[in-house]
TORDRENGU-853792 format. One line per 10 residues: their letters; for each residue x, y, z of C-alpha. Coordinates in steps of 0.1 Angstrom, whole numbers, plus 5000, padded with zeros to 4 digits. Example, Ala and Ser with C-alpha at 12.3 -4.5 7.8 and 13.67 -1.06 7.14 Angstrom:
AS) 5123:4955:5078 | 5137:4989:5071
//
This chain:
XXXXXXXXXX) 4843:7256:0924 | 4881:7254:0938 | 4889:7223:0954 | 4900:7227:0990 | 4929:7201:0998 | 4934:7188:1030 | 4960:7213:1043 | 4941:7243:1034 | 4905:7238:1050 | 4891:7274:1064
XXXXXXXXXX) 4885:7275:1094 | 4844:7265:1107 | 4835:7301:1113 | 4843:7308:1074 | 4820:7275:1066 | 4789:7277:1086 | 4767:7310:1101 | 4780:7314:1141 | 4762:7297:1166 | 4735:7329:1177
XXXXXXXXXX) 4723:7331:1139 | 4714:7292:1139 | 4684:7298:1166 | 4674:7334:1141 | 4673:7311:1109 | 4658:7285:1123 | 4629:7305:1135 | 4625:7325:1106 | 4624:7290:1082 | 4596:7275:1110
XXXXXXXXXX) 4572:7307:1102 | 4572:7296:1063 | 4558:7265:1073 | 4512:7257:1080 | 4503:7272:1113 | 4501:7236:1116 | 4531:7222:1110 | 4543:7251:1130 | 4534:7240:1162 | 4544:7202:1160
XXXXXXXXXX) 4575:7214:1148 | 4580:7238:1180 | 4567:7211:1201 | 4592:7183:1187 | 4619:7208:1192 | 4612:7221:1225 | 4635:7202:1253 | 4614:7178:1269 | 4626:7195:1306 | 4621:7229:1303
XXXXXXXXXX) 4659:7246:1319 | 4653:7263:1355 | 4632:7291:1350 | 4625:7285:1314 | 4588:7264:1328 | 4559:7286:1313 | 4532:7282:1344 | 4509:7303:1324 | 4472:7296:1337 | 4485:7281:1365
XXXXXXXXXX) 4506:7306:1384 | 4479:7311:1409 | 4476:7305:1445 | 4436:7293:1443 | 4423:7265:1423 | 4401:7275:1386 | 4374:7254:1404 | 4372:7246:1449 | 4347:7222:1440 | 4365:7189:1419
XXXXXXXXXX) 4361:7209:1387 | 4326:7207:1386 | 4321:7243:1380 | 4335:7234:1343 | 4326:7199:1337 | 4335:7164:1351 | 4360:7160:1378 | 4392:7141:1364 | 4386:7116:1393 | 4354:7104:1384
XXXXXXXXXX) 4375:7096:1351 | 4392:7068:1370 | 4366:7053:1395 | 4341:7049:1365 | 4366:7038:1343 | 4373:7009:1371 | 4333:7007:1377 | 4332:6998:1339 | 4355:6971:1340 | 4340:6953:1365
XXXXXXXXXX) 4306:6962:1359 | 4297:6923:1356 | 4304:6922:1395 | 4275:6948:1401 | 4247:6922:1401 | 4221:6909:1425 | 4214:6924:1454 | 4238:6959:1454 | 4248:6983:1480 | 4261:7019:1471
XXXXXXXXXX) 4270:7043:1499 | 4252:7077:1490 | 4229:7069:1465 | 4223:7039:1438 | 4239:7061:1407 | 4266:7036:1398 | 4247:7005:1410 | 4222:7007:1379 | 4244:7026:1356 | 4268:7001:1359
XXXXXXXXXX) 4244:6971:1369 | 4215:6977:1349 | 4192:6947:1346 | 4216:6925:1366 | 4203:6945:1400 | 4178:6922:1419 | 4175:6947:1445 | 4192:6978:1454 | 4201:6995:1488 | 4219:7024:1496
XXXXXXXXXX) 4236:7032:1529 | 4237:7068:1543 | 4245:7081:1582 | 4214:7101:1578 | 4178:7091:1565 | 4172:7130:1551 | 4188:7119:1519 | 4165:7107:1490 | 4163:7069:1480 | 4182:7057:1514
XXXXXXXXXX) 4170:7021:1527 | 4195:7016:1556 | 4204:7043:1578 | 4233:7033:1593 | 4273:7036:1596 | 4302:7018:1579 | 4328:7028:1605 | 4308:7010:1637 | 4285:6986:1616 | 4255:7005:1631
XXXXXXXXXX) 4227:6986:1612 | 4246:6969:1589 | 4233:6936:1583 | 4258:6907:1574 | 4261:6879:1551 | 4235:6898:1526 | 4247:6914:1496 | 4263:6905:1464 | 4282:6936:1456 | 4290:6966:1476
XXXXXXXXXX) 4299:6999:1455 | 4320:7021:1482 | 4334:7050:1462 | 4356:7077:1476 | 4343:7072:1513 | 4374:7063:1534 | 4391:7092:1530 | 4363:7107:1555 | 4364:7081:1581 | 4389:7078:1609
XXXXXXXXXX) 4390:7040:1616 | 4398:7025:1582 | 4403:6991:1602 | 4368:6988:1609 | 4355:7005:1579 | 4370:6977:1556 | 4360:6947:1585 | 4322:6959:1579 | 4328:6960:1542 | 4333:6926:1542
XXXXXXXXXX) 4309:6916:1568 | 4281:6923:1547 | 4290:6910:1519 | 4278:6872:1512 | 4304:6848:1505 | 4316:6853:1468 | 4300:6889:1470 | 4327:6916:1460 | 4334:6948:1470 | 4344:6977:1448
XXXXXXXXXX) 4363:7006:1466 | 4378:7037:1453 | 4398:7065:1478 | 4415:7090:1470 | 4453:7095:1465 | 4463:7132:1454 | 4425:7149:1462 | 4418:7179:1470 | 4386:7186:1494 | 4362:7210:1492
XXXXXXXXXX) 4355:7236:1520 | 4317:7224:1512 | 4325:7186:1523 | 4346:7201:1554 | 4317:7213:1570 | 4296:7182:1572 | 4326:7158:1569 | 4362:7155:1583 | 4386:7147:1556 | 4409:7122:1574
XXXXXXXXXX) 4433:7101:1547 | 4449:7102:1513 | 4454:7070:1504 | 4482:7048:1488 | 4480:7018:1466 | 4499:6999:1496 | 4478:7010:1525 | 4447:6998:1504 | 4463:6965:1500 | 4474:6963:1536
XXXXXXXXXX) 4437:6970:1548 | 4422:6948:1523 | 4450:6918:1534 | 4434:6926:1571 | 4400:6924:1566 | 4399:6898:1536 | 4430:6871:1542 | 4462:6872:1526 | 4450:6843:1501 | 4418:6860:1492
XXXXXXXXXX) 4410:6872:1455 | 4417:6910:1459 | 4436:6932:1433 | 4443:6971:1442 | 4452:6996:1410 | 4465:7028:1406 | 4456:7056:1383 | 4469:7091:1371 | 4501:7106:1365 | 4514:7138:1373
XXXXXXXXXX) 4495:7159:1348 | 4461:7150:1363 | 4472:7150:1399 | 4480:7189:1388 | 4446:7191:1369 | 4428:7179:1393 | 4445:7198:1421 | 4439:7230:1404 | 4398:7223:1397 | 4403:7213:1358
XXXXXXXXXX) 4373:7189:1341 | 4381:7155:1325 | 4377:7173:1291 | 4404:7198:1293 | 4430:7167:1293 | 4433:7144:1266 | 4423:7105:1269 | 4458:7096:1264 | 4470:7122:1291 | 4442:7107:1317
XXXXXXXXXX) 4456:7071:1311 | 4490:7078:1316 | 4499:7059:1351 | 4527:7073:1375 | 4526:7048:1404 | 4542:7084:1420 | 4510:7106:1408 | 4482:7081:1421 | 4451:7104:1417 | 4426:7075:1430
XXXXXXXX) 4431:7039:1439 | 4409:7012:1433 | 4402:6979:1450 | 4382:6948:1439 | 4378:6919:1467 | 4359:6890:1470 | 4343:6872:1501 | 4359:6831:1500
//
């Protein structure tokens, strides 16, 4: 091979394909590759922000949700992801004598041989397994000073006067009993719920807090978390189940995508 000095380089065009073949060769050397490899490979070099009107929406370019009911149609909702992921890390909180608004699902999942007694609070007594007919919002029937964990998932978002919801929350709690609250951030609601219940709030991290600072002291033992990211807001928006995302794509956390928001208070 001819050396090339210094003062006689060709020019680049000369050297190296032109720029449109680069993209050509490049594909054509991905396709030798495992079907595999293939994809990482794509995946790895795909930008990581699509340009504008390069986003495939695919599945998703559709004005109605795959599911109008959570996702339940095709599995478990990607909410129930987060509040039972925060049930199970406080699980040794659900003892004694427990409260559940609904029915007592979580109470002995999560409690198991730790519940003394078990109660569960409904508006209406028509509902199977309810001991106190009664309401949260006015305190209609709720006794104070008597249990030792109250399990309120995803109710405030259906009741007007969050104030008082959270003051009777705490009212019938004994001291050192704790309350576990989950609401909902970026939730849809179901034209099912709609016609029984009015779907008032969505529900930040710092309104929780706030409410919680009302009812339970400034200085009282409270912590309020966040969970979700911007893929499962969008899954759960559009009626996907838990399983269609990956555990590492449900644990993501966005403080800007809060799907649900947990709270865990104590009683001083």
């Amino acid at each position: 091979m001819t050396p090339v000095s210094s003062g006689s380089l060709p020019s680049a065009a000369g050297v190296f394909p032109p720029r449109p073949a680069r993209p050509r060769l490049r594909g054509r050397l991905v396709r030798l590759l495992p079907s595999s490899w293939q994809r990482s490979l794509r995946a790895w070099l795909r930008p990581a922000v699509p340009r504008v009107g390069g986003v495939n929406l695919g599945d998703l370019r559709r004005t109605t949700p795959l599911c109008n009911l959570y996702g339940y149609s095709r599995g478990e909702p990607v909410d129930r992801y987060y509040i039972e992921r925060f049930l199970a890390t406080h699980a040794g909180d659900v003892r004694g004598r427990v409260l559940e608004i609904g029915d007592h699902t979580y109470t002995f999942r999560f409690g198991g041989e730790r519940v003394l007694q078990s109660d569960v609070l409904h508006i209406a007594k028509a509902h199977a397994g309810v001991t106190i007919v009664g309401n949260l919002e006015t305190g209609e029937n709720l006794p104070s000073d008597t249990f030792d964990c109250f399990i309120c998932t995803q109710t405030l978002n259906f009741i007007y006067d969050l104030e008082a919801c959270m003051h009777h929350a705490r009212r019938c709690l004994k001291p050192g009993g704790v309350l576990l609250l989950t609401v909902g951030a970026i939730t849809p609601f179901s034209r099912e719920e709609q016609e029984h219940w009015n779907a008032y709030w969505r529900l930040t991290s710092p309104a929780l807090k706030h409410l919680a600072a009302q009812a339970f002291g400034p200085q009282a033992d409270v912590s309020v978390t966040g969970y979700g990211n911007v893929l499962a807001a969008t899954a759960f928006l559009y009626g996907m189940a838990q399983s269609e995302l990956t555990h590492a794509e449900l644990n993501a956390r966005d403080g800007g995508y809060e799907v649900v928001v947990s709270l865990r208070a104590v009683k001083s």
